[in-house]
C-alpha positions as CSV (number, residue, x, y, z in Angstrom):
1,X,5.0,-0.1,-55.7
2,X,1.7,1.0,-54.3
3,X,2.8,0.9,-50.9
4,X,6.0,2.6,-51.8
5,X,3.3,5.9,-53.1
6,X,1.6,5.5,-50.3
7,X,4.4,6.2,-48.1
8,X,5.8,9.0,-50.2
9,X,2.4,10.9,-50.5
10,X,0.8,10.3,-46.8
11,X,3.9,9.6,-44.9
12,X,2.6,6.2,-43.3
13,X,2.4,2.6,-44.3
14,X,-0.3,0.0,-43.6
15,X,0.0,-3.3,-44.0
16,X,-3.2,-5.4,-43.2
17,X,-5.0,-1.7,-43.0
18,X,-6.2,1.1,-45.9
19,X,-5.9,3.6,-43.8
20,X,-3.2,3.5,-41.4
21,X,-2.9,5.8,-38.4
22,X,-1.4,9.2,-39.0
23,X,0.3,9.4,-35.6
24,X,2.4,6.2,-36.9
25,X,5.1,5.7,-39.6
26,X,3.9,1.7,-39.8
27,X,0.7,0.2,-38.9
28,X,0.0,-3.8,-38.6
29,X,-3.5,-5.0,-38.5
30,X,-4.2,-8.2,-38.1
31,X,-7.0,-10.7,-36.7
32,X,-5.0,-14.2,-37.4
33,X,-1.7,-13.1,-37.2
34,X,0.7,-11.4,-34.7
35,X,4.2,-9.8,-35.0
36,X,7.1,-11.7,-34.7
37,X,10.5,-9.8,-33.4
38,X,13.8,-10.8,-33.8
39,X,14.4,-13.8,-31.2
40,X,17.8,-14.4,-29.5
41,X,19.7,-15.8,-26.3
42,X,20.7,-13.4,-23.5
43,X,24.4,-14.6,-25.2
44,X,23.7,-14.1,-28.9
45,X,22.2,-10.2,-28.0
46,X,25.6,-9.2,-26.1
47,X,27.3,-10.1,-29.2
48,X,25.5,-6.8,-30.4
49,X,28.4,-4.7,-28.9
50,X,26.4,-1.3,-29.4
51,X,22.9,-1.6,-29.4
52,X,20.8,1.5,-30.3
53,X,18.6,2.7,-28.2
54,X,15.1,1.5,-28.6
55,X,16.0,-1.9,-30.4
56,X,13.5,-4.5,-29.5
57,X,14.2,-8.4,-29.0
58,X,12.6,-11.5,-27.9
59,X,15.1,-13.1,-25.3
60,X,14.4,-16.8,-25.5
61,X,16.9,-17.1,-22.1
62,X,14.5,-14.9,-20.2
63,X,11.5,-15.2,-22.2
64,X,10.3,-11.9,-22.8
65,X,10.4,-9.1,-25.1
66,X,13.4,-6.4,-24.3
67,X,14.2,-3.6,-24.8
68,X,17.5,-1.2,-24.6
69,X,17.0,1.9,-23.5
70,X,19.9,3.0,-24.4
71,X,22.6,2.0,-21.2
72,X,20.6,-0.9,-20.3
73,X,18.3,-3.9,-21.5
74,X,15.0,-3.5,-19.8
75,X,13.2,-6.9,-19.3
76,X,9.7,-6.6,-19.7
77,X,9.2,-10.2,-17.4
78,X,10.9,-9.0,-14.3
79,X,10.3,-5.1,-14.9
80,X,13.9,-4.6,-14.4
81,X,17.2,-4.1,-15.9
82,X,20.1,-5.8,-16.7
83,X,23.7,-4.0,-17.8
84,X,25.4,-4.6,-21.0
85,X,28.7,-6.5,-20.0
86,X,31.7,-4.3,-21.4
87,X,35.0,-6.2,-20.8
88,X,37.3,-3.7,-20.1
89,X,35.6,-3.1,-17.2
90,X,35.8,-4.9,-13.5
91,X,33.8,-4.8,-10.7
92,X,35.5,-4.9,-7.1
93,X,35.2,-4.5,-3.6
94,X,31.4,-3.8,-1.9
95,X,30.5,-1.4,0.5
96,X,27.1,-0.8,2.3
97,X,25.4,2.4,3.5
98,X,22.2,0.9,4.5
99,X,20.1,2.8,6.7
100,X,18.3,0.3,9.4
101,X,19.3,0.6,12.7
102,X,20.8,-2.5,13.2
103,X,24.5,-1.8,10.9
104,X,25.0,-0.4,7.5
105,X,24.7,-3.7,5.7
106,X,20.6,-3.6,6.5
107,X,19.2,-1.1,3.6
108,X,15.2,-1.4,4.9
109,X,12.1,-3.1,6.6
110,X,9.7,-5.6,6.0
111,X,7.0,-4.5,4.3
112,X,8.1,-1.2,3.9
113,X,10.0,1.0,1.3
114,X,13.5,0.3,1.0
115,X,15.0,3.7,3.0
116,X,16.5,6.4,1.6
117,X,20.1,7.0,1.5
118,X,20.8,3.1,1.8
119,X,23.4,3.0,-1.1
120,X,26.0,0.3,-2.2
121,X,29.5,1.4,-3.3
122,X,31.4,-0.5,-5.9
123,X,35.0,0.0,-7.0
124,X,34.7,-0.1,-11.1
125,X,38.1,-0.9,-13.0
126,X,38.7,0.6,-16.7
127,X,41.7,-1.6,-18.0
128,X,41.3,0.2,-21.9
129,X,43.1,3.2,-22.8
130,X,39.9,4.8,-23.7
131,X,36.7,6.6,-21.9
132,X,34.2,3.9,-21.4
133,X,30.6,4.1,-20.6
134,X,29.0,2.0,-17.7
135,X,25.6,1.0,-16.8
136,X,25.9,-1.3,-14.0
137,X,22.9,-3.2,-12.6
138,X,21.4,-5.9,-9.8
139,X,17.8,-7.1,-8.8
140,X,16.0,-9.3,-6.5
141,X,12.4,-9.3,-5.4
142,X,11.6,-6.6,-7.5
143,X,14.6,-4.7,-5.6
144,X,16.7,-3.1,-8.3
145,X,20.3,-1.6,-7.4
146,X,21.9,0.5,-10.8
147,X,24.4,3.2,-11.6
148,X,25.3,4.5,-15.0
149,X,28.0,6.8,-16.1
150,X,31.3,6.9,-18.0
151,X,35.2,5.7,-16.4
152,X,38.1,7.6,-17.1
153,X,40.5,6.0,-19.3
154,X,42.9,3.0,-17.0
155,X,40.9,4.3,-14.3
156,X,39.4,3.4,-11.0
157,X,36.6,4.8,-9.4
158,X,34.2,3.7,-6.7
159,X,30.4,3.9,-7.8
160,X,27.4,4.8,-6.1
161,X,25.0,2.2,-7.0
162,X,20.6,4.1,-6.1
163,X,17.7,1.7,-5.8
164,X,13.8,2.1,-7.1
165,X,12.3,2.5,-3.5
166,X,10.7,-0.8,-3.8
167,X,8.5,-1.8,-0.9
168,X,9.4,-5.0,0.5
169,X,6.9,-7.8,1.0
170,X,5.5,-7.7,4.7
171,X,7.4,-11.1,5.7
172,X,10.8,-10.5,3.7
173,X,14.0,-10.6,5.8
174,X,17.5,-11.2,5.1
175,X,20.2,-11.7,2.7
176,X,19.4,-10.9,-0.6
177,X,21.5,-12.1,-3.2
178,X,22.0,-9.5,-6.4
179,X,24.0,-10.2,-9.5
180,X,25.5,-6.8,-10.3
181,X,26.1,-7.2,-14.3
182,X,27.5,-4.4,-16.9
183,X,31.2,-5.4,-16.5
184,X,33.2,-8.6,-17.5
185,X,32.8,-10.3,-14.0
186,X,30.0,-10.6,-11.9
187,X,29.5,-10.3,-8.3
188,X,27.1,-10.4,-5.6
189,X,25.1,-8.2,-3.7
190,X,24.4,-9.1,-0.3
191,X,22.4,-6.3,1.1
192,X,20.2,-7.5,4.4
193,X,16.0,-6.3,4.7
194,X,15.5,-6.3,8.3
195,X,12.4,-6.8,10.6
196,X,10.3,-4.3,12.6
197,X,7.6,-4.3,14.7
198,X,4.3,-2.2,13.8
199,X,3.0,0.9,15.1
200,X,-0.4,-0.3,17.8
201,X,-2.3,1.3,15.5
202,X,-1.5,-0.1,12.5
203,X,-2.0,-3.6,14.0
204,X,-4.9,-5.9,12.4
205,X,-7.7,-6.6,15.0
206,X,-8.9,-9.4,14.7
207,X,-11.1,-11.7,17.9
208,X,-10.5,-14.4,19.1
209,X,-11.9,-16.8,21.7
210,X,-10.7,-18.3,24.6
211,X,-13.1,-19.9,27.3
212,X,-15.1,-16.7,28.5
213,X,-13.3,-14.4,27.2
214,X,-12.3,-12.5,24.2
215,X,-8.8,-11.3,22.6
216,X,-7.3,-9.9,20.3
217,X,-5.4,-13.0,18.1
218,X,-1.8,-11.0,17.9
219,X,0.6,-9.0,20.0
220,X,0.2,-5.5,19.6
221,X,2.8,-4.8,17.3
222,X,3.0,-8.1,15.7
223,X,2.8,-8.7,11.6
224,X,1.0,-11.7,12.3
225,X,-0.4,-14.5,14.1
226,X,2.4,-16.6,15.7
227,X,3.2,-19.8,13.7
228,X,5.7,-20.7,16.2
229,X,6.5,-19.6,19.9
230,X,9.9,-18.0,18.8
231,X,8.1,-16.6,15.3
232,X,10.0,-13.0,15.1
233,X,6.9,-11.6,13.2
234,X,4.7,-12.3,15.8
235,X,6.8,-10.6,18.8
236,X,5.2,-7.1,18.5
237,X,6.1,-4.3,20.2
238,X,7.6,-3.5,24.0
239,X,6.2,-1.5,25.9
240,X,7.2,0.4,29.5
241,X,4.2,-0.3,31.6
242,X,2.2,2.9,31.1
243,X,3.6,4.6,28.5
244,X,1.3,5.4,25.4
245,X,2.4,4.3,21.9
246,X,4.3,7.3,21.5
247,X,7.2,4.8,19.3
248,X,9.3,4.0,22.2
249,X,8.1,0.4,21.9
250,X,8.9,-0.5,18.2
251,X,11.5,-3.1,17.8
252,X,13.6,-3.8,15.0
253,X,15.4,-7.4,14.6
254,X,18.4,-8.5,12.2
255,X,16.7,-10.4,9.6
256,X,19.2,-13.1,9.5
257,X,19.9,-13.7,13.2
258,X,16.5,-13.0,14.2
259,X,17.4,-13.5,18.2
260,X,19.7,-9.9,17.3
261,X,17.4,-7.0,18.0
262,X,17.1,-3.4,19.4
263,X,14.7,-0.8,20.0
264,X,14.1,1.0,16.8
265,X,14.2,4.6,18.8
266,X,17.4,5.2,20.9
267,X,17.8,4.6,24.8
268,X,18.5,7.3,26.9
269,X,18.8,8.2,30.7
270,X,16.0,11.0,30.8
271,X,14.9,11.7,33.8
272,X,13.6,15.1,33.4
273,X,11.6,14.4,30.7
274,X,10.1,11.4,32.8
275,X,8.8,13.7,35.2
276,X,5.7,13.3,32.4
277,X,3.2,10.6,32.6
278,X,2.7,11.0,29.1
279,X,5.7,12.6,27.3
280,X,6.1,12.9,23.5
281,X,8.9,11.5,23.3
282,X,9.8,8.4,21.5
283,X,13.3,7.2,22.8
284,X,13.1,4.1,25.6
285,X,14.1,5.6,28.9
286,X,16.4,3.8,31.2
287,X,16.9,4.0,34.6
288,X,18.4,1.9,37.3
289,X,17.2,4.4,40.5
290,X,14.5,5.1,42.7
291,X,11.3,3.0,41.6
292,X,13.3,1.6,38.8
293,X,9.9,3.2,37.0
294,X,10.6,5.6,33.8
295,X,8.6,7.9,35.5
296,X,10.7,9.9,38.3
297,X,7.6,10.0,40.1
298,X,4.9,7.5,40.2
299,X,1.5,8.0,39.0
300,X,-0.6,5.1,38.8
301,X,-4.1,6.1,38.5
302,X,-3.4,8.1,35.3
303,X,-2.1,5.1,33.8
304,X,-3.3,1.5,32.6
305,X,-4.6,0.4,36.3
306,X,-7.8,2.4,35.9
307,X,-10.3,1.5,33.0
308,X,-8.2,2.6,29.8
309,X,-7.6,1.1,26.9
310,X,-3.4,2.0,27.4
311,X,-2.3,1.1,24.2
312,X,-4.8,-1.1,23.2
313,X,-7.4,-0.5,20.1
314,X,-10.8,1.0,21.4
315,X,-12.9,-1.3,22.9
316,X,-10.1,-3.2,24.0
317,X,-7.6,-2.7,27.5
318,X,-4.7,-4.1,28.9
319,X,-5.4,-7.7,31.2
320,X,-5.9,-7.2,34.6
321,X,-4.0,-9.9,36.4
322,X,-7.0,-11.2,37.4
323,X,-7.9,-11.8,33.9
324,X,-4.7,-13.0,33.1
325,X,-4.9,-15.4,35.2
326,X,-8.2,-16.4,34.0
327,X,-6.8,-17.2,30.8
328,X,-3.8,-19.3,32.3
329,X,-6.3,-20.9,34.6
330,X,-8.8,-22.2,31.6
331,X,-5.6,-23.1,29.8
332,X,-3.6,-25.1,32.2
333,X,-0.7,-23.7,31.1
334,X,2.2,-25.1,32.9
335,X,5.2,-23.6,30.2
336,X,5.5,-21.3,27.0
337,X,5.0,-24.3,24.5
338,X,1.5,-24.7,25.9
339,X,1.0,-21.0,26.1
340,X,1.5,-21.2,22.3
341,X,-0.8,-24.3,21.3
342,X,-3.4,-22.7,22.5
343,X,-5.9,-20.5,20.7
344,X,-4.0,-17.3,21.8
345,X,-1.0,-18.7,20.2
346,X,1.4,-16.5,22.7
347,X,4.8,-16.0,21.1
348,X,8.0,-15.9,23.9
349,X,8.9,-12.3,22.6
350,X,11.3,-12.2,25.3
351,X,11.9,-8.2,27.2
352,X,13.6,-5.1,27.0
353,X,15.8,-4.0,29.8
354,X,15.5,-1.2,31.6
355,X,18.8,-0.3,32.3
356,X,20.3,-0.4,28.9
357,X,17.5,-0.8,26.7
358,X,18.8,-4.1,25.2
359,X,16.3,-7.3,24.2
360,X,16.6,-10.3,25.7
361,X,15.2,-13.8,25.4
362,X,13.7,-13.5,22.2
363,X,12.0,-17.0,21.5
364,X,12.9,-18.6,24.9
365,X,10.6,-16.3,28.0
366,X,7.3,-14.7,27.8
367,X,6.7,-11.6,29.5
368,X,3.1,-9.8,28.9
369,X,2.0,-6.8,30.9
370,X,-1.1,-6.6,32.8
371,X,-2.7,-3.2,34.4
372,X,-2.1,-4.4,38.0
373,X,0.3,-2.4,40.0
374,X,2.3,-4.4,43.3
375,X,4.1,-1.8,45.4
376,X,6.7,0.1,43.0
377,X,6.2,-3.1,40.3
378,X,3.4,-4.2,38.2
379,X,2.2,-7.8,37.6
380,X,2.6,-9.7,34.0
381,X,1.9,-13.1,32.6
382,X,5.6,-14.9,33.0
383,X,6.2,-17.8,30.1
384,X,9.5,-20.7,29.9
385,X,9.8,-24.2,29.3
386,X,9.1,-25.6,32.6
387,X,6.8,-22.4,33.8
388,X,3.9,-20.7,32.8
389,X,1.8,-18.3,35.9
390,X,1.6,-14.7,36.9
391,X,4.3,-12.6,38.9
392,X,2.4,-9.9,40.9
393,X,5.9,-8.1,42.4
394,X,9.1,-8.9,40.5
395,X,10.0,-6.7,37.5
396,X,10.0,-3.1,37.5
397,X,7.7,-0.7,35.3
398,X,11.0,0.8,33.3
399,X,11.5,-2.7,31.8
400,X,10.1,-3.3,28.0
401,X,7.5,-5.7,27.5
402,X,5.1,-7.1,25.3
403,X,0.8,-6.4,25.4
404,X,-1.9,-8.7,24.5
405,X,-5.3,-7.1,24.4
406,X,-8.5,-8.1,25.6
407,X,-11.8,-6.8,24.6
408,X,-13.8,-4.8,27.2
């Protein structure tokens, strides 16, 4: 009875408190004792075919308080939602509009923000003869897919299902698979996070050391140290020999068949433009005349021959092939497996050709620049299975391929 006054008079209740909070229509205060809400299976809270919005549960199937927010249960575990299944509806065919490069079913990068624009469409069936509301929903690595609305009567409509931005861990790729609930079947997701190189300036730089000399530990471009010689986050970028980092040499990878990659940037015949020894321009230039160089005429001084860094962090250049050779000499590297044991743990990223601008040999050859010109070519580090040694005059500067740094 007193608490019943209380209520009428102040307009809150306290129980465990005299003086309850103002701002609140029910305070609990308690030092031995917590509150207990209303604990149920994922199955025994669908039964609730119309759930108000804000009604709280403990899901003892997921293990954490939920919430609906009045379409969907949010799960405060996972941070994500989940759709109430209505069984007049049913979910059908999938389609992707992901944005990577690679095809529409690849919706982001590695370590990046999923992109913008990469959608999923879903045909949605209403079999009842009434005007049904939808919330639809799918999640996976913190990824969450969802669409709500309302369906037409014995309709059938295709649905635009948005996702949260969520930025993908820095060595996810591939498949995910995401239950899509909110109807009376199920189905799967399959949208594909791909892998891309970094910019050279967002590459860590870190030293290591090998005989008399020191280098950087990664490609430039790489996520990581290689943990094996065909390790697609340790490839890095490829570069034209002496062009800047001007995002012609980011490469992007399917991140299921991790052998299936392409330039990030387009490649185009651009002669004109070439004319520059330093162009802003970020698409790969082919070219299968003159020199074979993307340059239409060659200037080699004002490139990575003289004391520059190229590419490279400062305090760092490209290898000589004198130092290259060095490196293979103190090594005793006689093929690509050896190349990786050692300290320098040299990925085969394989090259970009000149002529089209497509990768090849991803985890099988070796190809690393150094700043020595031969003739119309320049010298690089050559790595296979039965090989490992320097080639001073067979590949032409157009090509694509990858830079180690050394420190000056």
């Amino acid at each position: 009875m007193l608490l019943l006054v209380s209520s009428g008079v102040y307009g809150q209740r306290g129980i465990g408190t005299n003086s309850p909070d103002t701002s609140a229509i029910l305070e609990l205060a308690s030092t031995s004792k917590g509150f207990l809400p209303p604990r149920m299976s994922t199955t025994e809270r669908n039964v609730i075919s119309t759930p108000p919005t804000g009604l709280v549960i403990y899901n003892t199937t997921a293990a954490c308080l939920q919430w609906f927010n009045g379409v969907l249960w949010f799960d405060t575990f996972t941070q994500t939602t989940e759709g109430l299944p209505n069984n007049n509806l049913t979910l059908g065919a999938i389609t992707y509009q992901g944005k990577s490069v690679v095809d529409a079913i690849g919706i982001g990068y590695n370590g990046e923000a999923v992109l913008a624009g990469s959608t999923i469409t879903v045909v949605l069936n209403n079999t009842a003869g009434t005007e049904q509301g939808y919330g639809l929903s799918a999640t996976d690595a913190g990824l969450i897919y969802a669409a709500t609305g309302t369906i037409d009567a014995n309709a059938t409509i295709s649905v635009i299902l948005t996702h949260n931005a969520m930025v993908m861990p820095v060595l996810e790729s591939g498949v995910l698979t995401m239950a899509l609930t909110g109807a009376s079947n199920t189905i799967n997701l399959a949208p594909r996070i791909d892998i891309k190189s970094i910019p050279a300036s967002a590459t860590q730089v870190t030293d290591v050391v090998y005989g008399t000399q020191t280098w950087m530990d990664r490609n430039l471009g790489a996520r990581r140290v290689a943990v094996a010689k065909n390790d697609v986050f340790s490839y890095g970028n490829h570069y034209q020999w002496g062009r800047p980092a001007d995002g012609h040499e980011i490469t992007v990878y399917n991140g299921t068949a991790n052998n299936d990659g392409r330039g990030l940037a387009d490649a185009t015949v651009l002669e004109a433009l070439a004319a520059d020894a330093y162009p802003s321009y970020a698409n790969f230039i082919v070219t299968n005349a003159g020199t074979k160089d993307w340059l239409a005429t060659q200037a080699d001084p004002d490139r990575w021959a003289i004391a520059s860094q190229g590419p490279c962090p400062v305090n760092y250049h490209v290898p000589t092939q004198a130092e290259w050779t060095i490196a293979d000499t103190f090594g005793s590297w006689s093929n690509n497996t050896e190349a990786y044991s050692s300290t320098l743990k040299l990925p085969s990223a394989g090259f970009r050709d000149r002529t089209i601008g497509t990768l090849y040999y991803q985890g099988t050859y070796g190809f690393y620049w150094s700043s020595k010109v031969s003739g119309t070519n320049a010298s690089y580090l050559f790595l296979y299975s039965s090989l490992a040694y320097m080639r001073g005059d067979l590949y032409n500067r157009a090509h694509g391929f990858t830079v180690r740094c050394l420190k000056d």
